[in-house]
MARBA-3410 file (N, C-alpha, C, O; in Angstrom, 1 decimal):
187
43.2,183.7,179.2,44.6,184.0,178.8,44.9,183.5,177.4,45.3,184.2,176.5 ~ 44.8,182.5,177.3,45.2,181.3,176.2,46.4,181.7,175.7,47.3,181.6,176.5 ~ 46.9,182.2,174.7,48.3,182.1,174.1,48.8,184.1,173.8,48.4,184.9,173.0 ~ 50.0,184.2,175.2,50.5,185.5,175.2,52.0,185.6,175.0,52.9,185.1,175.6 ~ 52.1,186.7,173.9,53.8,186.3,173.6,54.5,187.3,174.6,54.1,188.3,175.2
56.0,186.6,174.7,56.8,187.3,175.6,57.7,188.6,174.9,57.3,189.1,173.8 ~ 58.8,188.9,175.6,59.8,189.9,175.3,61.0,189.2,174.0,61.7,189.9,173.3 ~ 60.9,188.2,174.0,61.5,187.2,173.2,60.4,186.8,172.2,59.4,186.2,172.7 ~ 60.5,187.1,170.7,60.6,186.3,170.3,60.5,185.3,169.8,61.6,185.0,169.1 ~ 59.2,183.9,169.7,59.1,182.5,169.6,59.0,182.5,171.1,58.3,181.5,171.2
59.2,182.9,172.0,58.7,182.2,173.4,57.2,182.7,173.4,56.9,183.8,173.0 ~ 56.4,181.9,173.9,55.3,182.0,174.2,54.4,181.5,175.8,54.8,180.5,176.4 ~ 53.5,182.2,176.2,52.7,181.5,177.4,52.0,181.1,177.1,51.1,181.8,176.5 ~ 51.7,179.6,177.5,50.6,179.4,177.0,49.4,178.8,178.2,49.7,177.7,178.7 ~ 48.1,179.4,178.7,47.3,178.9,179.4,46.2,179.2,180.0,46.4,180.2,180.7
45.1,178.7,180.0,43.9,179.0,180.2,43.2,179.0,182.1,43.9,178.9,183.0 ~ 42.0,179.1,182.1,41.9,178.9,184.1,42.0,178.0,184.9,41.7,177.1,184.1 ~ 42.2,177.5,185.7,42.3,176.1,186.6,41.0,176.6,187.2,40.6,177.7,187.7 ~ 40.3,175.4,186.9,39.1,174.8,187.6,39.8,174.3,189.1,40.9,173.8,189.1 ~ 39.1,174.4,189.9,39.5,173.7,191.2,38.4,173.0,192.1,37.3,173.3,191.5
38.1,172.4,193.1,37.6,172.2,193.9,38.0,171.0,194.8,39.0,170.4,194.6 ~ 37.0,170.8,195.9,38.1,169.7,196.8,38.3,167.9,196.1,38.6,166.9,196.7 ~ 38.0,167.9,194.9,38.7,166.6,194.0,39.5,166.7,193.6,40.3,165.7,193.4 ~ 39.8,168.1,193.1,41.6,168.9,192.4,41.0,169.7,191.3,40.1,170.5,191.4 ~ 41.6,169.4,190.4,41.5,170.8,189.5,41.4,170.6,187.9,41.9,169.6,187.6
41.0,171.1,187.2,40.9,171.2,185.7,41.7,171.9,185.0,41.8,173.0,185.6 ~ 42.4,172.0,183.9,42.9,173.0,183.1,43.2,172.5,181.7,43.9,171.6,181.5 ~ 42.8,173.0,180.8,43.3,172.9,179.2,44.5,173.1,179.0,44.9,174.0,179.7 ~ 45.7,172.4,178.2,46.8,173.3,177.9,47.2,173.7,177.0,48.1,174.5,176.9 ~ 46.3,173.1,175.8,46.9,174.1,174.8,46.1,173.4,174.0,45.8,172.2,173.9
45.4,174.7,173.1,45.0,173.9,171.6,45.7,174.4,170.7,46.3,175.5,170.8 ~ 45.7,173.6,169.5,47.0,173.9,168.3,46.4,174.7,167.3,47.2,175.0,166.4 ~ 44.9,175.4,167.1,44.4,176.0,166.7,44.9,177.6,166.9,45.1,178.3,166.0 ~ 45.0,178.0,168.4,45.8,179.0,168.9,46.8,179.2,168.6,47.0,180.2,167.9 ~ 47.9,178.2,169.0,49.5,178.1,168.8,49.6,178.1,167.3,50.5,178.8,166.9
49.1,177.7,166.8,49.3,178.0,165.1,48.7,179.5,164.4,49.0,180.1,163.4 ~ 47.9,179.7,165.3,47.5,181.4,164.8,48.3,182.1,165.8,48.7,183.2,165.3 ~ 48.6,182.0,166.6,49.9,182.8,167.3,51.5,182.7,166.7,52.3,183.6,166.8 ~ 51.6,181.5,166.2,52.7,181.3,165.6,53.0,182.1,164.6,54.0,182.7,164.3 ~ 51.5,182.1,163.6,51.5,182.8,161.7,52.3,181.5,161.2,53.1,181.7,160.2
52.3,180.4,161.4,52.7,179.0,160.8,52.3,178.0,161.3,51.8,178.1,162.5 ~ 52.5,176.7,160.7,52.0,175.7,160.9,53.2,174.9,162.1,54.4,175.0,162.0 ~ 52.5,174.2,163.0,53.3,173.4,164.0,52.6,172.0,164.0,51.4,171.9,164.4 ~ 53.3,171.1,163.6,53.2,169.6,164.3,54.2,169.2,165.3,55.4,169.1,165.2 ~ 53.6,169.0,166.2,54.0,168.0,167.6,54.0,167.0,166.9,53.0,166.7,166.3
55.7,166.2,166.9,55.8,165.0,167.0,56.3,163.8,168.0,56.4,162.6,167.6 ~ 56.6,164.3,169.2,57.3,163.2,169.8,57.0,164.1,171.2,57.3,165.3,171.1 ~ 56.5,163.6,172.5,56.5,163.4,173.7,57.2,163.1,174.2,57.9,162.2,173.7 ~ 57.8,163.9,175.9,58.9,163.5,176.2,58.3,163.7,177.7,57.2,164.3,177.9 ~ 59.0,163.0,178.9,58.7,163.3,180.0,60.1,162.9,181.0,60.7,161.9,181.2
60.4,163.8,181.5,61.8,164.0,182.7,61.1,164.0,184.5,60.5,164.8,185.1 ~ 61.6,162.8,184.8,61.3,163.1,185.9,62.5,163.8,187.1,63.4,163.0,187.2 ~ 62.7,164.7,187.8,64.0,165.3,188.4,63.5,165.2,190.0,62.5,165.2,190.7 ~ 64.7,165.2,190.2,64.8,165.0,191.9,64.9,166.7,192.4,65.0,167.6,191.6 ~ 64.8,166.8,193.7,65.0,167.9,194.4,66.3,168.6,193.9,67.3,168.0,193.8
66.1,169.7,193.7,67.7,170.2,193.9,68.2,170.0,192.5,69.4,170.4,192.3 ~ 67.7,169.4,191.5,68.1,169.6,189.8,68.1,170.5,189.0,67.1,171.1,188.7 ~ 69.1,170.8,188.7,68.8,171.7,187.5,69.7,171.1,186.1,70.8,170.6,186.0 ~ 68.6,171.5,185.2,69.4,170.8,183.6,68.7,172.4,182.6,67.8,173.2,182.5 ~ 70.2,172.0,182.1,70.6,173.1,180.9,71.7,173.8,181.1,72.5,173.5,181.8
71.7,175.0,180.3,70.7,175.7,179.3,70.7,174.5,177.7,71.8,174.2,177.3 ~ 69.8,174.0,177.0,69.8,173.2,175.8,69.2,174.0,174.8,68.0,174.2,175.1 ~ 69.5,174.4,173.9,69.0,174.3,172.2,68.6,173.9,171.6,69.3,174.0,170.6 ~ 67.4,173.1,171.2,67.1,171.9,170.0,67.3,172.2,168.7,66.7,173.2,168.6 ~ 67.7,171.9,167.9,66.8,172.5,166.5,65.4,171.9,166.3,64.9,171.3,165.4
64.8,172.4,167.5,62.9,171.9,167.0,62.9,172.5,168.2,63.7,172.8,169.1 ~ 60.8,172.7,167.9,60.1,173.5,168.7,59.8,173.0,169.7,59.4,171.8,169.5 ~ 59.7,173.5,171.3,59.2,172.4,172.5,57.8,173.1,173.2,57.8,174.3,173.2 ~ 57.1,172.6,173.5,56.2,172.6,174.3,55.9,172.1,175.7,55.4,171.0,176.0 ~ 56.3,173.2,176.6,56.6,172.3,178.5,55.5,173.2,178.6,55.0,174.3,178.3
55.5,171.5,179.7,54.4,171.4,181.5,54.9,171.4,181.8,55.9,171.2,181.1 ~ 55.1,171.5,183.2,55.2,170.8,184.8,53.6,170.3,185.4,52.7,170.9,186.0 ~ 54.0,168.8,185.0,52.5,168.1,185.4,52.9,167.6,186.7,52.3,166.6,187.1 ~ 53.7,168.1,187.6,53.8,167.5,189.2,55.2,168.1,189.8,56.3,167.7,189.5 ~ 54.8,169.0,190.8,56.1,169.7,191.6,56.2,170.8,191.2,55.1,171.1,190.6
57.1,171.8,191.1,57.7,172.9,190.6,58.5,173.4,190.4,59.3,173.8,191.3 ~ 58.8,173.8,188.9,60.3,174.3,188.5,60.1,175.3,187.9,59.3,175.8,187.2 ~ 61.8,175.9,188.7,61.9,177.1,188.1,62.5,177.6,186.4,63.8,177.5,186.6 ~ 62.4,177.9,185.6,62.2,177.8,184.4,63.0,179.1,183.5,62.4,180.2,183.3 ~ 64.0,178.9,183.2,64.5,180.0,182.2,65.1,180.1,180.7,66.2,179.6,180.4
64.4,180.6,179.9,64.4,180.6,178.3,65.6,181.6,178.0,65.5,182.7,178.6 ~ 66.7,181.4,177.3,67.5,182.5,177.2,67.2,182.1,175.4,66.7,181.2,174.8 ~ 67.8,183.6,175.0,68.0,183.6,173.4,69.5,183.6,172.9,70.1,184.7,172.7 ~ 70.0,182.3,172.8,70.8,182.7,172.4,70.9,182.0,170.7,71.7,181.1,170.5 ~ 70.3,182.6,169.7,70.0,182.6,168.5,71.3,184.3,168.3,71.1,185.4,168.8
72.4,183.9,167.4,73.4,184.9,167.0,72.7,186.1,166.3,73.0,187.3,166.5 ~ 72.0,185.7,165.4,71.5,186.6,164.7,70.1,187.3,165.4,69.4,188.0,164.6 ~ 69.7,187.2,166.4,68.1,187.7,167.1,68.6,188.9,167.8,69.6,188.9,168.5 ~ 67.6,189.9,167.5,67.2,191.0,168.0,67.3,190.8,169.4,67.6,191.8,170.0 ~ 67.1,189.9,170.2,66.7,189.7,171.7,68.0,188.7,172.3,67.8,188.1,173.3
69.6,188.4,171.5,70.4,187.6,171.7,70.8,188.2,173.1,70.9,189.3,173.5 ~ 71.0,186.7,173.9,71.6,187.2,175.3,70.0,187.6,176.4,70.2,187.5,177.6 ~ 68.9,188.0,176.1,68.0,188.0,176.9,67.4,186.8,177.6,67.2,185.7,177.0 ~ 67.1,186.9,178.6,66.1,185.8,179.6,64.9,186.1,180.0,64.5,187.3,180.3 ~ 64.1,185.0,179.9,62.5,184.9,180.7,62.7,183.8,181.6,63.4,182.9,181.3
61.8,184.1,183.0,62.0,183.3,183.8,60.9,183.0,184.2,60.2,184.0,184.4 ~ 60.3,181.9,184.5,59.0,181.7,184.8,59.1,180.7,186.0,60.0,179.9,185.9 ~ 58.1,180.5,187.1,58.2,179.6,187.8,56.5,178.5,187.6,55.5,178.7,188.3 ~ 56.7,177.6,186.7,55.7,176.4,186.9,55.1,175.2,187.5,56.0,174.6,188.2 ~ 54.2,174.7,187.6,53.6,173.7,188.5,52.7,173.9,189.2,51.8,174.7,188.8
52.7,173.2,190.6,51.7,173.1,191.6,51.7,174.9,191.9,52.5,175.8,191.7 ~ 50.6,174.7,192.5,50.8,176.3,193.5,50.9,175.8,195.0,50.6,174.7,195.5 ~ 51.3,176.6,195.4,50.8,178.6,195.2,52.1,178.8,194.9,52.5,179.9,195.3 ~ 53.0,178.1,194.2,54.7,178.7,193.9,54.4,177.9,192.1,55.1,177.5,191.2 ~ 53.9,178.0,192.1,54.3,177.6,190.2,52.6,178.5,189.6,51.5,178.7,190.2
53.0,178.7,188.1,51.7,178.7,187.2,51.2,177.7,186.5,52.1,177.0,186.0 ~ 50.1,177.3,186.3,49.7,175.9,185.6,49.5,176.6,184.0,48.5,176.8,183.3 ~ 50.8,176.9,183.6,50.7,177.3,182.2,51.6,176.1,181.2,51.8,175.0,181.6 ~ 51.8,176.4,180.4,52.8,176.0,179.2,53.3,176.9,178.8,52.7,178.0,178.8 ~ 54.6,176.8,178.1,55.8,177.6,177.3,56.2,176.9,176.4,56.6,175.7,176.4
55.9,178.0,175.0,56.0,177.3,173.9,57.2,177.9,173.5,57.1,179.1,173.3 ~ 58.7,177.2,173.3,59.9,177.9,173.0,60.4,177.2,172.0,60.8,176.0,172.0 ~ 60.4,178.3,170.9,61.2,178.1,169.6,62.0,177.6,169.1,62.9,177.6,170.0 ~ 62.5,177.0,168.1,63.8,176.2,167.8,64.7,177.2,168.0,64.3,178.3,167.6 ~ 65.8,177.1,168.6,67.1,178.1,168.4,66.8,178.5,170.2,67.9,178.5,170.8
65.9,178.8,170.8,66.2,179.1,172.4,66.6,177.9,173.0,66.4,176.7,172.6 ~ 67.2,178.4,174.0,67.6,177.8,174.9,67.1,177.9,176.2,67.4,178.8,177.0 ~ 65.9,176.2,176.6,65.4,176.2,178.2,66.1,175.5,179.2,66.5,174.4,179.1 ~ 66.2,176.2,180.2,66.6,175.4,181.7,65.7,175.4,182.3,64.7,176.0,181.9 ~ 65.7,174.4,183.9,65.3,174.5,184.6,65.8,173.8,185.9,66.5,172.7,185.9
65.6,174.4,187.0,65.8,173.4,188.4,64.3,173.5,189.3,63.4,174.3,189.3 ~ 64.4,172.4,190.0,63.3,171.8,190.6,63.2,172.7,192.0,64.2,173.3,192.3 ~ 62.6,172.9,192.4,62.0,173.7,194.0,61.2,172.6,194.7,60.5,171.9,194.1 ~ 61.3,172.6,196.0,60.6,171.8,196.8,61.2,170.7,197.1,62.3,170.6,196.7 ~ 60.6,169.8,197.8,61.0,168.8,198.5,60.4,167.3,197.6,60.8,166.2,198.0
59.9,167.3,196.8,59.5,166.4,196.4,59.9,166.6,194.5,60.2,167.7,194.0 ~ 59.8,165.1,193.7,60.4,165.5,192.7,59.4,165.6,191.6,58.2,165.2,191.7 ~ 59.8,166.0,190.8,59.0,167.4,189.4,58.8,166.6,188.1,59.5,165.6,187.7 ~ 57.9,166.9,187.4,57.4,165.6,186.1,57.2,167.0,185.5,56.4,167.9,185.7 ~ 58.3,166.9,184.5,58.3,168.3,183.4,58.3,167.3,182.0,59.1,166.4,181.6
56.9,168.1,181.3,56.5,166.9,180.3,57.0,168.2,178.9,57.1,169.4,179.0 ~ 57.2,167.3,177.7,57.6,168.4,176.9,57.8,167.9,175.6,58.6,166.9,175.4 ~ 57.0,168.4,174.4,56.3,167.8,173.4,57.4,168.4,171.9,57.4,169.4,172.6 ~ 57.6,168.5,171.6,58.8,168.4,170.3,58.4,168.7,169.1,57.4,168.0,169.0 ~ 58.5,169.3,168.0,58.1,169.1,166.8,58.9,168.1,165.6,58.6,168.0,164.4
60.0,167.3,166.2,61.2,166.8,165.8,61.4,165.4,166.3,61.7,165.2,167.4 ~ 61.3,164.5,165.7,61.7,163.1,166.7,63.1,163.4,167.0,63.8,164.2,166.5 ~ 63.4,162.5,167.8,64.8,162.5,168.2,65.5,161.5,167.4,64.9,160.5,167.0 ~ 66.9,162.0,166.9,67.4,161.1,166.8,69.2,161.6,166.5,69.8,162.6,166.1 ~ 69.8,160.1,167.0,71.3,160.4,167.5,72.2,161.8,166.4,72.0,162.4,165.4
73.3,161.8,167.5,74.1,162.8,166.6,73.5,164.1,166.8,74.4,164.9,166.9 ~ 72.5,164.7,166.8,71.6,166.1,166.3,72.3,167.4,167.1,72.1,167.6,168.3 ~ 72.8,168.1,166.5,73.7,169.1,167.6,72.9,169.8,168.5,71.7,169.7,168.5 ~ 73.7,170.6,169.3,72.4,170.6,170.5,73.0,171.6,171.4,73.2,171.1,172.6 ~ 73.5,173.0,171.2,74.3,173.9,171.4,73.7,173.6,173.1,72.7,173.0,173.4
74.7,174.4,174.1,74.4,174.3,175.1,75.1,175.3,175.8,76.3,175.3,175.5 ~ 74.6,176.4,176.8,75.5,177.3,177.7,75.4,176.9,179.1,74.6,176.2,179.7 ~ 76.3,177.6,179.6,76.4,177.3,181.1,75.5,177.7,181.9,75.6,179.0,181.9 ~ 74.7,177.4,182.6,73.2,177.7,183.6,73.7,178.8,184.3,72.9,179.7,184.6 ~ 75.3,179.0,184.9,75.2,180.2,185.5,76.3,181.2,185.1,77.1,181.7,185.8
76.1,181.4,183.6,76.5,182.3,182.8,76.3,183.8,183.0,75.2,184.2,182.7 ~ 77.3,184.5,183.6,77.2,185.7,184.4,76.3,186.7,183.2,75.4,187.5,183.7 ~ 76.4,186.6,181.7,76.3,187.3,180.9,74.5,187.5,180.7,73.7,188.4,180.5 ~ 74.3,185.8,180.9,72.6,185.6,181.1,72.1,186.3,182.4,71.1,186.9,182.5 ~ 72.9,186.2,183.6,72.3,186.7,184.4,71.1,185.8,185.3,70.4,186.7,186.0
70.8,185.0,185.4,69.8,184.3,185.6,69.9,184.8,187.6,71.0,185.0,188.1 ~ 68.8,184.8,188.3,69.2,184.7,189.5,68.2,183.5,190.2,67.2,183.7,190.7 ~ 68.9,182.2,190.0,68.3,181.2,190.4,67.9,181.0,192.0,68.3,181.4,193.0 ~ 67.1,180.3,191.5,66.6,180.5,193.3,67.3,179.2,193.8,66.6,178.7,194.6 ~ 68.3,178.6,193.6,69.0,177.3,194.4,70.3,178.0,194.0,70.4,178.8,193.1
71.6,177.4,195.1,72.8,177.9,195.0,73.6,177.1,194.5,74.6,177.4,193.8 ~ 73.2,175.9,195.0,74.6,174.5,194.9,73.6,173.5,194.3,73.1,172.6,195.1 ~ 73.2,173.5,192.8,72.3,172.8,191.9,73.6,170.8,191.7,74.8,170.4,191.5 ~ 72.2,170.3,191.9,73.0,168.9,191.2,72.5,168.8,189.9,71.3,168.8,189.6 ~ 74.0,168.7,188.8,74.3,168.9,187.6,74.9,167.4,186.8,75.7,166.6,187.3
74.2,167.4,185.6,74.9,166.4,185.1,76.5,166.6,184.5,76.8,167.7,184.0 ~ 77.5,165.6,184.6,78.6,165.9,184.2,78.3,166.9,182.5,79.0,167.9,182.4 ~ 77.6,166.6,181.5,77.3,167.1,180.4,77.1,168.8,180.7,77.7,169.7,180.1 ~ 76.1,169.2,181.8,76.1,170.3,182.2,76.3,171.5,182.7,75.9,172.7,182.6 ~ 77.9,170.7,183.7,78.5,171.2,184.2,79.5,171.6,183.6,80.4,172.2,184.2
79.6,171.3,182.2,81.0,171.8,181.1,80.7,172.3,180.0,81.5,172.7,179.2 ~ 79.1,172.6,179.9,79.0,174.1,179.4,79.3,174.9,178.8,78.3,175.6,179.2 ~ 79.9,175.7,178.1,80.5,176.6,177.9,79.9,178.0,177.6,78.9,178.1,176.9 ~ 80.5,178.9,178.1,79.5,180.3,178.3,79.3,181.0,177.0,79.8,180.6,176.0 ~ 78.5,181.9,177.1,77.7,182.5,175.4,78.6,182.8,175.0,79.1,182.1,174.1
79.2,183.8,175.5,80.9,184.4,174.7,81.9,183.8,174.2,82.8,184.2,173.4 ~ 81.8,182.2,174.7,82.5,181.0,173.9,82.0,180.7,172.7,82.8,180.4,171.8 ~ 80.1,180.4,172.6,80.0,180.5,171.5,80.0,181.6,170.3,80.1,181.7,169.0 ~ 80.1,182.5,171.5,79.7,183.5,169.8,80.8,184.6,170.4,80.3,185.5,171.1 ~ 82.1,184.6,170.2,83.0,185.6,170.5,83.4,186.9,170.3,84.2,187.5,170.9
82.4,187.3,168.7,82.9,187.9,168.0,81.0,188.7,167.8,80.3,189.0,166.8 ~ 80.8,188.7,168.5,79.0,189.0,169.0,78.9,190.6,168.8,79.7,191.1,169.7 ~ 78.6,191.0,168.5,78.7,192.6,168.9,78.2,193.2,170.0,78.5,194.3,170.4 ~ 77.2,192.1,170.7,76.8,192.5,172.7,78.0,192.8,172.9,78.0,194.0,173.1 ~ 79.7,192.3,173.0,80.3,191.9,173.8,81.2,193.3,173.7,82.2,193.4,174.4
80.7,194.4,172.7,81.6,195.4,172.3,81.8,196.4,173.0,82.7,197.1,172.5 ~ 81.3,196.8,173.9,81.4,197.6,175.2,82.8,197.0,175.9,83.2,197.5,177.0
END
């Protein structure tokens, strides 16, 4: 498989075979030789991140201005990239992917562009290690646009109903707040 682009964009799949047998499993996730010739530019990963989430979580939708690179190295989440970049051909579109363990997740990576916006909530009973690699160190202040996870306009049809949300999350504000004057909205 190694690196296949989506309907969006800057989103990308990224992932090769899982080896298995009764010890567990093998898989590559990504080489930067790929991701850079799939890109047509240069990407440095700078900064590693790792979230660990309980049952029943969901966080987002977030923005960075820098490029991310997610796993799910334990459990499984369900995973949605919206575009909400004002000026993109694909503004207001979603990909939804479900990652992790199987037989309910893919053991891929998603490589999503500066300017999208990813969520996710956790599935299962047990809790989820979503690892996710940055081209950007962090650092305070950095704006960080954000819409509401269940923004009728994205459409998303999450597989949990009554998500635990961080107070930051839950005040959101929907795409049509950011961009009012959108020409989607002209129908």
């Amino acid at each position: 498989m190694a690196v296949q682009p989506t309907g969006i964009e800057g989103l990308l799949v990224v992932g090769w075979p899982v080896h298995g047998d009764e010890r567990g499993f093998f898989t590559q996730t990504y080489q930067h030789s790929e991701l850079t010739e799939a890109l047509g530019r240069p990407l440095q990963l700078r900064q590693g991140n790792h979230s660990r989430s309980q049952p029943g979580v969901l966080r987002g939708f977030h923005a960075e201005p820098w490029d991310k690179l997610v796993y799910v190295a334990r459990g499984v989440a369900f995973c949605a990239v919206a575009d909400i970049r004002g000026d993109s051909p694909t503004f207001g579109d979603v990909a939804t992917f479900t990652l992790g363990d199987a037989p309910r997740g893919d053991r891929v990576r998603l490589f999503i562009a500066q300017g999208l916006a990813n969520s996710f909530c956790t599935l299962g009973d047990e809790p989820t290690d979503y690892l996710y690699d940055v081209s950007e160190e962090w650092r305070p202040g950095v704006a960080k646009p954000s819409v509401a996870w269940d923004d009728p306009d994205l459409g998303v049809a999450w597989p949990i109903a009554e998500p635990t949300l961080s107070e930051a999350d839950r005040a959101n504000p929907r795409l049509r707040e950011l961009y009012p004057q959108h020409p989607r909205w002209a129908d």
